[in-house]
Kinemage of the C-alpha trace (Angstrom):
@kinemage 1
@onewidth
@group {chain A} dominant
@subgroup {mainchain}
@vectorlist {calphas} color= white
{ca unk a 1} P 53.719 75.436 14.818
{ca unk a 2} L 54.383 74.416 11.459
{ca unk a 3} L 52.923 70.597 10.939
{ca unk a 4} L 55.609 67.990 8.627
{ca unk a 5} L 54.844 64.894 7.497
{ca unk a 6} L 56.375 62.071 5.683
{ca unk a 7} L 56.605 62.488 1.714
{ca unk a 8} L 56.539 59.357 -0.069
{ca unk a 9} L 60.338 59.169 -0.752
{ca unk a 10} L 60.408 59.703 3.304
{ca unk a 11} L 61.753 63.460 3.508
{ca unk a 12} L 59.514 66.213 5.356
{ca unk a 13} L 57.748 68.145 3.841
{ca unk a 14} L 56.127 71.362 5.289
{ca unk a 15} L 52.081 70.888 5.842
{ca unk a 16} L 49.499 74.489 5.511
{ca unk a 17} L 48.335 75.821 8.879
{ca unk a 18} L 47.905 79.275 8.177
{ca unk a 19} L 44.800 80.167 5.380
{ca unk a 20} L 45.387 83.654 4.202
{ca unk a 21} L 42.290 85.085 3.063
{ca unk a 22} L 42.325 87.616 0.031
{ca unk a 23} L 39.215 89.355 0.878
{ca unk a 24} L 37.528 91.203 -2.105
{ca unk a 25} L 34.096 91.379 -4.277
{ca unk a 26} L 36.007 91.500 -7.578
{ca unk a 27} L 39.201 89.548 -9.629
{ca unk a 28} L 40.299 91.656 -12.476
{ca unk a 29} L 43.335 91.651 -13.741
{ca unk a 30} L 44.730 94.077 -11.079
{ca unk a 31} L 43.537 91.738 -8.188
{ca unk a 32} L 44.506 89.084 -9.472
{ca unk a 33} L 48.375 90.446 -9.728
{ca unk a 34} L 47.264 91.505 -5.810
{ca unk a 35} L 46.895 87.957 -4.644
{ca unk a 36} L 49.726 86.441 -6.801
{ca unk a 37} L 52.319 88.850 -5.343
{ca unk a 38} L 51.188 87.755 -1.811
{ca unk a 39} L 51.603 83.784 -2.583
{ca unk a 40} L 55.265 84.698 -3.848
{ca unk a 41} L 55.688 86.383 -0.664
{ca unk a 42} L 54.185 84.029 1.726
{ca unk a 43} L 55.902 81.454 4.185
{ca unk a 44} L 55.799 77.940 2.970
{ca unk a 45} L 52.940 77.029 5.851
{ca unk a 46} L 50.802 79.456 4.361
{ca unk a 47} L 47.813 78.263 1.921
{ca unk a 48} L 46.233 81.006 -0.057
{ca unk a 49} L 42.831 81.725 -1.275
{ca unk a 50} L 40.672 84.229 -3.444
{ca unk a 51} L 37.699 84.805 -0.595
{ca unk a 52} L 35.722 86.473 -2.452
{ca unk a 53} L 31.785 87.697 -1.911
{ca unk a 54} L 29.127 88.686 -4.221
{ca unk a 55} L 25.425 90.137 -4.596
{ca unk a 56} L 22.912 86.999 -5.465
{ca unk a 57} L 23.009 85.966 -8.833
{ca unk a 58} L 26.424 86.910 -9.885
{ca unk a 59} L 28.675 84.480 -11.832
{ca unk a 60} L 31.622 83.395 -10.946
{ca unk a 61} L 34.845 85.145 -12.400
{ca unk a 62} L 36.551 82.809 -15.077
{ca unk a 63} L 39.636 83.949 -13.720
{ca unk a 64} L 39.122 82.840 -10.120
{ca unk a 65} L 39.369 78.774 -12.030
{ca unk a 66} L 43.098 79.561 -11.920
{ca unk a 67} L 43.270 80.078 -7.985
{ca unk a 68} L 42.223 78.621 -4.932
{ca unk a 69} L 38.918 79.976 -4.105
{ca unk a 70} L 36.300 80.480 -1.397
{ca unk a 71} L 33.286 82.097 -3.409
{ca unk a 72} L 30.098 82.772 -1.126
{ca unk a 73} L 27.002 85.215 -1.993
{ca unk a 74} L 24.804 87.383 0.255
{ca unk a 75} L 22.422 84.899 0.722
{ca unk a 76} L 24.998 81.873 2.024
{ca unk a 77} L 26.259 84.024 4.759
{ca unk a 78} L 22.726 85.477 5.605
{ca unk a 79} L 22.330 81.371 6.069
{ca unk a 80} L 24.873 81.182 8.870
{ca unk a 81} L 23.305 80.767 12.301
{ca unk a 82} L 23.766 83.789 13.469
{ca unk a 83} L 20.812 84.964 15.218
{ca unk a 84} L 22.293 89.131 16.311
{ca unk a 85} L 24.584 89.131 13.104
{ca unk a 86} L 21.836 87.948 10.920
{ca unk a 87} L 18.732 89.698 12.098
{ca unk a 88} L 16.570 91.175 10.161
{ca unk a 89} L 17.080 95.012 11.612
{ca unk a 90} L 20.490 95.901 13.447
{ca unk a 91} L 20.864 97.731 16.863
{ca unk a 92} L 19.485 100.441 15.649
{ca unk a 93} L 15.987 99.045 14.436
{ca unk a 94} L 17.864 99.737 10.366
{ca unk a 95} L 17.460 96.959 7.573
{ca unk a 96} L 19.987 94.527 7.641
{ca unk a 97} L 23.055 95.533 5.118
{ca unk a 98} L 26.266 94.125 4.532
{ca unk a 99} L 28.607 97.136 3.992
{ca unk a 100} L 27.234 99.747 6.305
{ca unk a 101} L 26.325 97.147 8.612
{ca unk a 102} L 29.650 95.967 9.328
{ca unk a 103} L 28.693 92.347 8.236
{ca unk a 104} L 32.078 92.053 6.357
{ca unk a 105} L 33.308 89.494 8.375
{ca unk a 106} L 30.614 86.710 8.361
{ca unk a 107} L 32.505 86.064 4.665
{ca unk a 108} L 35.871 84.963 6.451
{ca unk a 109} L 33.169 83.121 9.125
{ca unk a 110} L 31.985 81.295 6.054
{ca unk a 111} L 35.269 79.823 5.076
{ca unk a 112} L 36.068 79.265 8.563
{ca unk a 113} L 33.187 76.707 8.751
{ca unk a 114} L 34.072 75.349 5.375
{ca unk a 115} L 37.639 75.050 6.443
{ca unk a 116} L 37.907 74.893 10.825
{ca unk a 117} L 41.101 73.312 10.944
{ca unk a 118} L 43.726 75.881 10.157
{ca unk a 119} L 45.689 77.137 13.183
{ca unk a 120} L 45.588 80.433 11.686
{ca unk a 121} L 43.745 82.744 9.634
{ca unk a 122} L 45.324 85.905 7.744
{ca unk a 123} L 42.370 88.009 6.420
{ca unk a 124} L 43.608 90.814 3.568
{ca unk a 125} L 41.500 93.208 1.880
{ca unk a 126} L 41.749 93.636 -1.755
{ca unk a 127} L 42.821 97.405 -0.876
{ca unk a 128} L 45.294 96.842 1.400
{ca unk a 129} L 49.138 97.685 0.112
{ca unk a 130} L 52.550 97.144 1.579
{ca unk a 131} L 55.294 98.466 0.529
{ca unk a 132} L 58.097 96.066 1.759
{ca unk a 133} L 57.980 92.298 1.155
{ca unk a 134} L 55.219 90.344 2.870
{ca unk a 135} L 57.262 87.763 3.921
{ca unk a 136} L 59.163 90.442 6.014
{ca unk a 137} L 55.461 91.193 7.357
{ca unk a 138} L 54.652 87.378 8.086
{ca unk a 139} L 57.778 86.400 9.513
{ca unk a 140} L 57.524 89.824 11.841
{ca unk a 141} L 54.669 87.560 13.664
{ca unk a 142} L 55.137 83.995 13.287
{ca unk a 143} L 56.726 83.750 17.315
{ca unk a 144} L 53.476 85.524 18.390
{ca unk a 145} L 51.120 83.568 20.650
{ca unk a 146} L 48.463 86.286 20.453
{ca unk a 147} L 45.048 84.940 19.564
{ca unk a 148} L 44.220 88.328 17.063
{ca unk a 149} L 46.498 91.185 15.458
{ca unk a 150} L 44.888 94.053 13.824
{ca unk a 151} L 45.073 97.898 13.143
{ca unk a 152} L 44.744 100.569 15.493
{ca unk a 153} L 43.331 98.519 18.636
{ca unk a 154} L 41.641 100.685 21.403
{ca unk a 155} L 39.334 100.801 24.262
{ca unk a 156} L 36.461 102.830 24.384
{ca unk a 157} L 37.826 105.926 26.747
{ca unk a 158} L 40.213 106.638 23.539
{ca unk a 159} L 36.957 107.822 21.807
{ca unk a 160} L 33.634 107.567 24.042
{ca unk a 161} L 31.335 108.617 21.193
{ca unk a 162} L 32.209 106.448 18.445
{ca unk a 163} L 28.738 105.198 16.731
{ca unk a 164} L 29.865 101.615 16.673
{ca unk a 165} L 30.644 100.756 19.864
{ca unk a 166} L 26.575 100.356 21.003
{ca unk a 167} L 26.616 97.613 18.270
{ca unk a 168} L 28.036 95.128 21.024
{ca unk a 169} L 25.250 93.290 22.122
{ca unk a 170} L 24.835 89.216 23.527
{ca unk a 171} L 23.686 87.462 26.049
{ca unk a 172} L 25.631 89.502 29.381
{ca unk a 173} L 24.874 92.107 31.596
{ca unk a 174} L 25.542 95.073 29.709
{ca unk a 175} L 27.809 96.474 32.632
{ca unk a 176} L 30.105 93.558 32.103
{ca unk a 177} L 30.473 94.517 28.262
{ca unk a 178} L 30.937 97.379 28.877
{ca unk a 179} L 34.258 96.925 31.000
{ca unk a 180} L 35.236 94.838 27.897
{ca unk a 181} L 34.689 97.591 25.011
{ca unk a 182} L 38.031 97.387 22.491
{ca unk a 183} L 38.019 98.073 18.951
{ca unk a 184} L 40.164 97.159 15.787
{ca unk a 185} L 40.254 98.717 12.007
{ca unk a 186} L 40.143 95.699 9.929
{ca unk a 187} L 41.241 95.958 7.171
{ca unk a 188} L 43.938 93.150 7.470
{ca unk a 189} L 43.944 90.787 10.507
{ca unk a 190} L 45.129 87.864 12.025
{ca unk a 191} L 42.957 85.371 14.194
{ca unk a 192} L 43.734 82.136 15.554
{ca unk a 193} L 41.672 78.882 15.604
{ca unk a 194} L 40.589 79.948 19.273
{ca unk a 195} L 39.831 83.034 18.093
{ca unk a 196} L 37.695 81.752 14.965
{ca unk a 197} L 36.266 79.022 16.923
{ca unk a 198} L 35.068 81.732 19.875
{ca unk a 199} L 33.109 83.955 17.253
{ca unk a 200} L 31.643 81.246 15.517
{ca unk a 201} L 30.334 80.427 18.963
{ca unk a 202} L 29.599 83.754 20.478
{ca unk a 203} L 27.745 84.476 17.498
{ca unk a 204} L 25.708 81.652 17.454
{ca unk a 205} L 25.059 82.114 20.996
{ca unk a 206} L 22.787 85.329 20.354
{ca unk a 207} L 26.573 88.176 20.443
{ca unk a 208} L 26.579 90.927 17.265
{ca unk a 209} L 27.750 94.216 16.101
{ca unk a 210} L 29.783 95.868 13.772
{ca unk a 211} L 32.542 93.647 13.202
{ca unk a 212} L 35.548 96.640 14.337
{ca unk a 213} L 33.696 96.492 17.465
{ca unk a 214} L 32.595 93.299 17.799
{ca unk a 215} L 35.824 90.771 17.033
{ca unk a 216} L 37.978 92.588 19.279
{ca unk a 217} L 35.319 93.495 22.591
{ca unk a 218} L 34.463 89.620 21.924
{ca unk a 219} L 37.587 88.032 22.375
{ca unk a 220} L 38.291 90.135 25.363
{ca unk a 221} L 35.112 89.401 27.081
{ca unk a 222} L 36.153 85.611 26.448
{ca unk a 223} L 39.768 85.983 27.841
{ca unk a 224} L 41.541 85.840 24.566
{ca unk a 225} L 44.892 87.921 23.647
{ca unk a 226} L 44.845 91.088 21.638
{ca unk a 227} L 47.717 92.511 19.793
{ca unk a 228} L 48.446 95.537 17.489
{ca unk a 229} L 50.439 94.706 14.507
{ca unk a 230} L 51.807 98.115 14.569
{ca unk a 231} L 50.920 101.905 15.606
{ca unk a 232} L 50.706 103.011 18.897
{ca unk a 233} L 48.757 102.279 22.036
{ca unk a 234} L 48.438 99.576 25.047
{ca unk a 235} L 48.194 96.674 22.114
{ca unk a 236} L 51.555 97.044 20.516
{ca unk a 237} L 54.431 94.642 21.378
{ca unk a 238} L 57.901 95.960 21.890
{ca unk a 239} L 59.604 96.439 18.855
{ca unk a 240} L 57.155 97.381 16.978
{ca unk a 241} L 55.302 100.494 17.544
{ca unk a 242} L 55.220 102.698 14.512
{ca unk a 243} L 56.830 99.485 12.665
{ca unk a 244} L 54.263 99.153 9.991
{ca unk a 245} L 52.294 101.627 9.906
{ca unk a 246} L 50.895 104.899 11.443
{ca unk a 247} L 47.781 105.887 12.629
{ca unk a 248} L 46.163 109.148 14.290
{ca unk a 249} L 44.418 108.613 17.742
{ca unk a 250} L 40.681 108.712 17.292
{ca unk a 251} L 38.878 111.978 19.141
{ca unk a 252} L 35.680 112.564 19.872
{ca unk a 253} L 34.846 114.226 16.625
{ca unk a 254} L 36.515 111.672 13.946
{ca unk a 255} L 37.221 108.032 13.931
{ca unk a 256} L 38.808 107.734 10.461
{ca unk a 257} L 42.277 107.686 11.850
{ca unk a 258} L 43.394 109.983 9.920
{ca unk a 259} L 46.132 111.434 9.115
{ca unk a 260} L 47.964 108.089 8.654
{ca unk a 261} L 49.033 104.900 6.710
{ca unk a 262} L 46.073 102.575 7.326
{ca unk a 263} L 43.204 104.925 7.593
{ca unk a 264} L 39.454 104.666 7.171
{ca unk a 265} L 37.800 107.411 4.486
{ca unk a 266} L 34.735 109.028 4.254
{ca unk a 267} L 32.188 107.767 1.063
{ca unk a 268} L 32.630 109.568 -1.737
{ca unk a 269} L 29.771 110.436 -4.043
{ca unk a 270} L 30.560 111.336 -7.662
């Protein structure tokens, strides 16, 4: 619901509860066009910020004076109390790394305890494109009660092998996680307070794992409503499957999604 209150000549004027989150470890001149395009574009109960993470000891980008800004280093979100999330090895007895750990998401975490009070929170990679008009996008969901939209959201039968899904760990029986085992590419996403407010406290509570695992097997386990902004599968909502994007099914060889229009790819070494 959109929140108005009284301006000081009496009229209404529209009140921010949605953040949308321009995820990204750089602002060049290219990302910076990026986010601008999407504050054009975005409904008038939308606030917009630069979320941007860094390595310790970086400086802060002159440009990001000219935008709202959320800018947090390794170290802050290595400070959040996380116990699983922020251990020192992961399931798999491996260091502790942000990018192949799947840690993205304890930088949208950080603004979410910095900021708790949105009802909604838009998170947008810096690589994500769309084509059409994001308010077109936006508006596509604004009715929607669901409590997370993402990309290509499935259960574990769709691909039994995928390394990730053994990342799921907390503080249940693992035969009850099991049953609860759903995925999402994240790339762009949409959570609600209830679904902020239910990682912040599952992972504080002792829950962890790669984040396309974890957010979506989470929030399940905890009752809360899935939806797939697009694609194919149980998650979509009439209407819109295939609307915004395309996606292959994941098989037991490949998880990259690929072919398709939001896709994960392989590293590339140069």
């Amino acid at each position: 619901m959109t929140r108005l209150a009284p301006s000081e000549g009496g009229a209404k004027v529209t009140q921010p509860t949605t953040a949308l989150l321009f995820q990204t470890h750089f602002f060049d001149r290219g990302a910076a066009r990026l986010f601008a395009r999407l504050r054009r574009q975005c409904p008038p109960n939308f606030e917009c910020f630069v979320l941007m993470h860094v390595p310790p000891g970086t400086r802060k980008p002159r440009r990001l004076a000219g935008v709202p800004h959320h800018f947090v280093s390794t170290p802050e979100v290595r400070a959040l109390p996380y116990p699983r999330k922020n251990a020192a090895r992961d399931w798999t007895g491996r260091s502790w790394e942000f990018w192949g750990g799947g840690h993205c998401d304890l930088v949208p975490m950080h603004f979410y305890n910095a900021h708790p009070f949105f009802d909604r929170y838009w998170v947008i990679e810096y690589d994500v494109r769309f084509t059409g008009d994001w308010r077109v996008f936006f508006d596509a969901f604004e009715e929607s009660r669901s409590d997370f939209l993402s990309t290509s959201v499935r259960r574990r039968s769709d691909n039994p092998v995928w390394v990730n899904w053994a990342s799921v760990q907390g503080p249940a029986p693992e035969h009850e996680i099991e049953r609860h085992r759903v995925a999402a590419f994240t790339p762009i996403f949409r959570a609600s307070r209830a679904a902020m407010a239910c990682m912040d406290r599952a992972y504080r509570a002792g829950w962890g794992g790669h984040l396309e695992a974890a957010w979506a097997s989470i929030l399940d386990f905890h009752g809360l409503e899935l939806e797939d902004i697009g694609g194919d599968g149980e998650f979509v909502r009439p209407g819109n499957r295939h609307r915004f994007y395309t996606a292959a099914k994941p098989n037991a060889g490949c998880d990259l999604l690929a072919p398709g229009t939001v896709l994960a790819t392989p590293p590339l070494f140069r």
